[in-house]
Structures are given as C-alpha cells and as structure tokens.
GUTOR-364466 format. One record per residue (C-alpha): x negated, y negated, z. Coordinates in steps of 0.25 Angstrom, whole numbers. Last residue first. Example, Ala and Ser with C-alpha at 12.3 -4.5 7.8 and 13.67 -1.06 7.14 Angstrom:
2
<<-55; 4; 29>>
<<-49; 18; 31>>
% end
This chain:
157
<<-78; 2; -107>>
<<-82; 18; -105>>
<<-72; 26; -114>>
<<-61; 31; -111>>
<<-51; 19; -111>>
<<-41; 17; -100>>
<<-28; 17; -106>>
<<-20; 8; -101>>
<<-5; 9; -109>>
<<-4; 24; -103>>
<<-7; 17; -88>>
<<7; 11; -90>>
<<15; 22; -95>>
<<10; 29; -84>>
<<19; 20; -74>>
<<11; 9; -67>>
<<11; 4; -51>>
<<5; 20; -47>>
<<-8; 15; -51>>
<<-17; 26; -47>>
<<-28; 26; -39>>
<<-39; 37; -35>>
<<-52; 30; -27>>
<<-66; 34; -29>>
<<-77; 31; -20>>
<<-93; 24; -26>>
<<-104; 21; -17>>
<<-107; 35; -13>>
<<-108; 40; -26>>
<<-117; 29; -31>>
<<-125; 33; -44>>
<<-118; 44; -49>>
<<-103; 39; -44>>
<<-106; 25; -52>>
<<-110; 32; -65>>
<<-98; 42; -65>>
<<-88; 30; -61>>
<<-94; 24; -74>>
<<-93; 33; -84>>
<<-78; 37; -78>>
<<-72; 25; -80>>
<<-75; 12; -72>>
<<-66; 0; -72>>
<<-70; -13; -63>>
<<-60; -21; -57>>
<<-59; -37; -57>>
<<-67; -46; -50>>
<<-77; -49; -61>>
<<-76; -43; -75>>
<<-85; -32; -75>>
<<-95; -29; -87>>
<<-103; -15; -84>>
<<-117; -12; -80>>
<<-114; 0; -72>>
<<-120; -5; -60>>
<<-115; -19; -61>>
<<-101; -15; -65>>
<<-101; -7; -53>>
<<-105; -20; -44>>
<<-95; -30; -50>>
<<-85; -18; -48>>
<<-90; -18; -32>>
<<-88; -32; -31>>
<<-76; -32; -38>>
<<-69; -22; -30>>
<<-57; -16; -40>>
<<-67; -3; -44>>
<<-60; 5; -56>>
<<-58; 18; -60>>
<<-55; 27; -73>>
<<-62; 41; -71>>
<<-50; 48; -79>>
<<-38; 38; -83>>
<<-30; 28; -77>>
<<-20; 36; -69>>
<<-34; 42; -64>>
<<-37; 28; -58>>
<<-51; 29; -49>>
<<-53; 17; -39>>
<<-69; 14; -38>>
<<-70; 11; -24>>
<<-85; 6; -20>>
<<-89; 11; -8>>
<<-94; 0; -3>>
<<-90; -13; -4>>
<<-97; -23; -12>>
<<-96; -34; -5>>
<<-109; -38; 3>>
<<-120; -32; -8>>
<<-112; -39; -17>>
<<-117; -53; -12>>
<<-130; -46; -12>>
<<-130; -40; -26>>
<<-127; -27; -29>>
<<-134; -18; -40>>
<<-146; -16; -32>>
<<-136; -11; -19>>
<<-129; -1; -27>>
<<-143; 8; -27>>
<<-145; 5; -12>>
<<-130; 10; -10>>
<<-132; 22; -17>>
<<-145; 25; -10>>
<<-139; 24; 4>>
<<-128; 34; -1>>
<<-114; 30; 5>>
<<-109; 38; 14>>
<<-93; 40; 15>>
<<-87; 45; 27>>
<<-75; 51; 32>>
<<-62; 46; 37>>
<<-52; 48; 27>>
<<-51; 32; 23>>
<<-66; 33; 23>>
<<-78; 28; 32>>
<<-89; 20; 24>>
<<-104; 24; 26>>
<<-118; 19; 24>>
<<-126; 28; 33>>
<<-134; 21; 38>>
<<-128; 8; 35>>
<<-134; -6; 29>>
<<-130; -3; 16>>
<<-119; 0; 17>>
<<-115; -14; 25>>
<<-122; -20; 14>>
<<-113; -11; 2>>
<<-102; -16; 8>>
<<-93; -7; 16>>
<<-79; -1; 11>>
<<-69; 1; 23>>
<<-59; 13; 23>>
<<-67; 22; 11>>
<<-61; 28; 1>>
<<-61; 45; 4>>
<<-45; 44; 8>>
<<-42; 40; -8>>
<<-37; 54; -13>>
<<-27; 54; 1>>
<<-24; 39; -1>>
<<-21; 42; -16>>
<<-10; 53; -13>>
<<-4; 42; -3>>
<<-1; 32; -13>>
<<1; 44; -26>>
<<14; 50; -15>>
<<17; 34; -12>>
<<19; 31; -29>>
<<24; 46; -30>>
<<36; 42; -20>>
<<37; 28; -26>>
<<40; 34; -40>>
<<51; 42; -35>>
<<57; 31; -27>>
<<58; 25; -40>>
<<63; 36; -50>>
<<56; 45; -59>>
% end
C-alpha cells in the first residue's frame, strides 16, 4: 500500500468516526450544574438531547466529593478501542477515572487513564446509563503488527 493510499483510509476512518461519534455531547456539564437543572440535559454534536436520570446523578453524587462535585464533567466518555480487543475502553479525564475507580473499587494511578473491560463497562452502564456515552477510536498512528505485540489480556486485572 503506498503513502497517499494510507492517508486516504486514514481521512475515510477520520470522518467514519465523526459520524459514529455524532451522539458525544458539544459541552459536558459538571455534575453541580446537573444537578441543579430540571431536566438535566447536554445538547449533542448531532443536535438532540441527552437527559440524564436525576436519580443517577444522586447516586453518583455519594461517591464524589465536593471539589469533584465542580469537576467532574458529565457525561463521562469512556473511549471504546475495538483495534484493541472486544469491550476494551478507557476514560483519559482524571477526575472522572479517579471517580469510576471509586465506584468499582479498583487501584488507580493518579492522572493517568483508566482501562475498563467489558466486566466493568457492564457494571457502569447497569447503574448509570445516562451518565456514561460511548466513543469509537482507533489508533490509526500504529500498523497491525504493532497492536499484535499489546495484547490486552482477557481476563479482568
């Protein structure tokens, strides 16, 4: 494959991913403005709404603190790489990986980014649905022969 090939796919995946990404919301909200609305809401890149369930956002609340409770940006994005393995995400925003660490009572290395698999995605979309979106990535910067060297394990850390 040669270069200009490689770029076209690169900028074909690019806009592919906006279009599977259009429901992330323009501007996050911390969980104190959320709470403060009726109804709590973000408006999305495709120009709908998302509602957030109040008791959702009472039940995250007794896990944040109140310094959190000013930067936790809501929804949280948990970025989904399939090129990585079925159900493998992550969540880059500190607070909010401090925050789901809590809540599934696992370690976390402060200001670095979380990895959940599918155990933990499943317990996070059963108990806050509304809190939690989903964002499709790929790393388009590797080859395949990269990612082969990284497997991800399947089992829960």
């Amino acid at each position: 494959m040669s270069i200009g090939d490689a770029e076209k796919i690169e900028k074909l995946l690019e806009f592919e991913l906006r279009i599977v990404n259009k429901h992330l919301p323009l501007r996050r909200l911390t969980l104190r403005e959320l709470l403060d609305m009726n109804p709590p809401h973000v408006i999305l890149r495709d120009g709908t709404i998302h509602i957030f369930k109040k008791s959702e956002l009472a039940k995250l609340r007794q896990y944040v603190n109140d310094e959190e409770l000013e930067k936790l940006l809501l929804p949280i994005i948990v970025i989904l790489r399939p090129d990585l393995g079925e159900g493998v995400g992550y969540v880059e925003d500190p607070v909010a990986a401090k925050i789901i660490a809590r809540l599934l009572d696992m370690e976390y290395v402060g200001n670095s980014r979380l990895a959940l698999y599918k155990p933990h995605i499943a317990v996070l979309r059963r108990h806050f649905d509304t809190v939690f979106q989903f964002a499709m990535a790929i790393d388009t910067t590797s080859s395949f022969e990269e990612h082969a060297h990284h497997a991800i394990p399947k089992e829960m850390p």
